[in-house]
KOLTOR-932466 format. One record per residue (C-alpha): residue in three letters; x, y, z. Coordinates in Angstrom, 3 decimals, padded with zeros to 6 digits. Example, Ala and Ser with C-alpha at 12.3 -4.5 7.8 and 13.67 -1.06 7.14 Angstrom:
2
['ALA',[012.300,-004.500,007.800]] ['SER',[013.670,-001.060,007.140]] 
//
This chain:
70
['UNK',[001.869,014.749,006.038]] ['UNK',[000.780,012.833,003.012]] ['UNK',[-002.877,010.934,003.181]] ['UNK',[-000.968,007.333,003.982]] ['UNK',[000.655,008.286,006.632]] ['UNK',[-002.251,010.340,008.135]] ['UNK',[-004.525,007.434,007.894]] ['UNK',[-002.016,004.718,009.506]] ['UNK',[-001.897,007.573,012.380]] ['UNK',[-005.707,007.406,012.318]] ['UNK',[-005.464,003.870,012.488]] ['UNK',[-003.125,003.481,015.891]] ['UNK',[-005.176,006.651,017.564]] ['UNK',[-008.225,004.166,016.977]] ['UNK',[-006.379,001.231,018.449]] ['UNK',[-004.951,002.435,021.273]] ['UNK',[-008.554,004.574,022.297]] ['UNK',[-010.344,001.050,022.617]] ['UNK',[-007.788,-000.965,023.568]] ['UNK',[-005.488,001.366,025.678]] ['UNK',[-008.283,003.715,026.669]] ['UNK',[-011.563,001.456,026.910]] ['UNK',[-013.247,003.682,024.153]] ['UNK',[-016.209,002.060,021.924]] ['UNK',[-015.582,001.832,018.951]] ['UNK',[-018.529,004.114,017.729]] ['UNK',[-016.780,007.273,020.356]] ['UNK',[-013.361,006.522,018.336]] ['UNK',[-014.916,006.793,014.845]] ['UNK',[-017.292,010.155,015.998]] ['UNK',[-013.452,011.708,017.402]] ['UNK',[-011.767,011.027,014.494]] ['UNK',[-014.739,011.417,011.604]] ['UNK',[-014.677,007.908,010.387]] ['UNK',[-017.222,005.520,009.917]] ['UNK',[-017.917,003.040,012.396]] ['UNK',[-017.252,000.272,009.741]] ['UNK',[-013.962,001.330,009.073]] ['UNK',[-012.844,001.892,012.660]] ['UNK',[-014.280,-002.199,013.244]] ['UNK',[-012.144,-002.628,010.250]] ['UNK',[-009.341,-000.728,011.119]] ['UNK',[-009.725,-002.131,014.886]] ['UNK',[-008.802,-006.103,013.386]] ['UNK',[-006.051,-004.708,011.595]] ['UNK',[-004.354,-003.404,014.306]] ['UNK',[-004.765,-006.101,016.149]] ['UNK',[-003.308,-008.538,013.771]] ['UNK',[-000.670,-006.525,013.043]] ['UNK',[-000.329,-006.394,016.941]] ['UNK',[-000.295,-010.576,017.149]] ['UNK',[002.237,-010.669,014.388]] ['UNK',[004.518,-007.880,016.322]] ['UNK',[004.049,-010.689,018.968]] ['UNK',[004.597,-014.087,017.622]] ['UNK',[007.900,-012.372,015.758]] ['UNK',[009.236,-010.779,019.742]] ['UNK',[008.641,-014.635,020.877]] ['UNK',[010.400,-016.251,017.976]] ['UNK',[013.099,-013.800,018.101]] ['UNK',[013.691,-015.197,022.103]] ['UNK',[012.959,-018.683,021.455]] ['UNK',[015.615,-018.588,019.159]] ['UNK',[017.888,-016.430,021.415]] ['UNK',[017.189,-018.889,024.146]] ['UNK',[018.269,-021.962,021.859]] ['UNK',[021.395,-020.385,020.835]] ['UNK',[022.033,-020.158,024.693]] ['UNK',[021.845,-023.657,025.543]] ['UNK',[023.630,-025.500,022.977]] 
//
């Protein structure tokens, strides 16, 4: 596995042990061996990317539902 695709793993393990799992943030950095900067920092990326996911699933059916009722 190259180092990118290691770290973006890294990166959803940290997510999903706070958000998913209720983990501080400080337990997810000492499991994985990062800093507890970078999992804060890794932590708001996630969850933007997360809110973009989001607002693109309910613009997707907003514009599913128009199409439906013209």
């Amino acid at each position: 596995m190259n180092h990118g695709k290691a770290r973006e793993k890294a990166k959803k393990i940290t997510y999903f042990l706070v958000e998913e799992f209720g983990s501080n943030p400080k337990d997810a950095a000492t499991a994985l061996n990062i800093s507890v900067h970078t999992a804060y920092r890794w932590l708001n990326e996630m969850r933007l990317k997360k809110e973009i996911y989001d607002l693109r699933q309910e613009n997707k059916a907003l514009l599913n539902f128009t199409k439906v009722i013209r």
